[in-house]
C-alpha positions as CSV (number, residue, x, y, z in Angstrom):
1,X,24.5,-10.6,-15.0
2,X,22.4,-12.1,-12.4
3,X,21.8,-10.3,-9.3
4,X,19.5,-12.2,-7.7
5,X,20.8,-11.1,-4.3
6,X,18.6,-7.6,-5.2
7,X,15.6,-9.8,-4.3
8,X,16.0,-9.4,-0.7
9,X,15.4,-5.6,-1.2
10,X,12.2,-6.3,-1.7
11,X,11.7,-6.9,1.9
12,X,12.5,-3.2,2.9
13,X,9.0,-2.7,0.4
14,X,7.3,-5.3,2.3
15,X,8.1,-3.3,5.9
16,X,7.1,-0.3,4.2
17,X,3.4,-1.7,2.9
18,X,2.6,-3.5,6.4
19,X,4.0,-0.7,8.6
20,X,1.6,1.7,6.5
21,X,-1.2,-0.8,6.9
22,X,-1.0,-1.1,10.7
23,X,-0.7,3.1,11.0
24,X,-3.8,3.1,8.8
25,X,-5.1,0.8,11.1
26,X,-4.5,2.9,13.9
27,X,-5.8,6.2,12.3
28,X,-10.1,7.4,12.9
29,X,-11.8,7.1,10.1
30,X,-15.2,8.9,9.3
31,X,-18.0,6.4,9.7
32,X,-18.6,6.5,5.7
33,X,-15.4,5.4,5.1
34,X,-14.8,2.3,7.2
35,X,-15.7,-0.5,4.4
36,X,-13.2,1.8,2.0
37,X,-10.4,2.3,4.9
38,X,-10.3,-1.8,5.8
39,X,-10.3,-2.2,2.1
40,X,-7.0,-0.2,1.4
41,X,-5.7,-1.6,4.5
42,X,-5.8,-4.8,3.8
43,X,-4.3,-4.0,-0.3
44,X,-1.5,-2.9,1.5
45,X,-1.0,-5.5,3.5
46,X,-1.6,-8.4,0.5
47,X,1.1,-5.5,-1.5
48,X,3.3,-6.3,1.0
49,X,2.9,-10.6,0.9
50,X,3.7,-10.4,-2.4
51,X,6.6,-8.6,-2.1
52,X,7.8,-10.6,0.1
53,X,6.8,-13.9,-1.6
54,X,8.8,-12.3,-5.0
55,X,11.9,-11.9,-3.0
56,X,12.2,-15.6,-2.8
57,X,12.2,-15.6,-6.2
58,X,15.8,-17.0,-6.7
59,X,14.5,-20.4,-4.4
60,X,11.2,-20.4,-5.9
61,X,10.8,-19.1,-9.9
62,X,7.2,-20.0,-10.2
63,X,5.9,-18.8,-6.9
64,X,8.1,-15.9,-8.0
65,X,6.4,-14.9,-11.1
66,X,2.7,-16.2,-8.8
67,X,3.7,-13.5,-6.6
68,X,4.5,-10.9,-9.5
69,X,1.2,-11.4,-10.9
70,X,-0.8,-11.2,-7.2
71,X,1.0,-8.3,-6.7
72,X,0.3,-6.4,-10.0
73,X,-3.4,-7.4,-9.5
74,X,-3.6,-6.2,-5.8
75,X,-1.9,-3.1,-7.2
76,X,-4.8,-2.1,-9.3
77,X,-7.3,-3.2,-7.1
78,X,-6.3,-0.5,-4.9
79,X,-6.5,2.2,-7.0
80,X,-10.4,1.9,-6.3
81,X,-10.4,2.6,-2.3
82,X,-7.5,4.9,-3.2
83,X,-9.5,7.0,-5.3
84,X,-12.5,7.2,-2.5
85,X,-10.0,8.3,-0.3
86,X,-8.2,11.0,-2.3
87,X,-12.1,12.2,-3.4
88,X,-13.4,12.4,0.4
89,X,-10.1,14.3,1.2
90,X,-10.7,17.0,-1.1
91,X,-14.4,17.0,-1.2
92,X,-14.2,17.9,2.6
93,X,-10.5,19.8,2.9
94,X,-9.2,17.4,5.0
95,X,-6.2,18.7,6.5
96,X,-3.4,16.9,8.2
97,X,-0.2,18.2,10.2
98,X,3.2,16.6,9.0
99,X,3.3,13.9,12.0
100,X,0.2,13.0,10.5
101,X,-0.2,9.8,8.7
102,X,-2.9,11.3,6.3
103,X,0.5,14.2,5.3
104,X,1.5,11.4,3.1
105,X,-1.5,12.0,0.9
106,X,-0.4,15.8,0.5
107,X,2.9,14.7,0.0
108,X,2.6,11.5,-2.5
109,X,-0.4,12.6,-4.0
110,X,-0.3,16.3,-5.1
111,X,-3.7,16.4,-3.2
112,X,-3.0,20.1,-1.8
113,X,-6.0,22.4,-1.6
């Protein structure tokens, strides 16, 4: 069974990779890091396209399966600035309260010193 109507959740991911991108956006950033910090800002924000684009899916198959294939590329393009990050984080001990943006890292990605 079709359920094609489970497209349009793909928006709430959408919200979630461009909300992220504009607080990244927001967030200082060590001098060293601002070519890596724009680049993972703007991953998230082409993450986010394509999830939007693949929700339309059911209107549009082939710009569907386009999107699919942007967004599995983008995806492992951002491991790269994702891995600076998560290096400079622990080579230095960053720390960051829970109303911090950078908390998601300790959260999501078992970085805890």
């Amino acid at each position: 069974e079709e359920r094609l109507e489970d497209l349009q959740k793909l928006l709430a991911y959408r919200d979630a990779y461009q909300t992220t991108a504009k607080r990244l956006k927001e967030m200082p950033v060590p001098s060293h890091l601002l070519n890596t910090h724009e680049a993972m800002i703007n991953s998230l924000w082409r993450l986010g396209l394509a999830a939007e684009e693949m929700s339309k899916f059911s209107k549009d198959p082939v710009g569907g399966l386009v999107a699919m294939n942007n967004y599995m590329a983008e995806a492992k393009h951002s491991i790269g600035p994702l891995k600076i990050i998560v290096a400079e984080i622990k080579k230095y001990r960053f720390t960051f309260r829970e109303d911090e943006g950078g908390a998601l890292f300790n959260r999501y990605l078992d970085i805890a010193i």
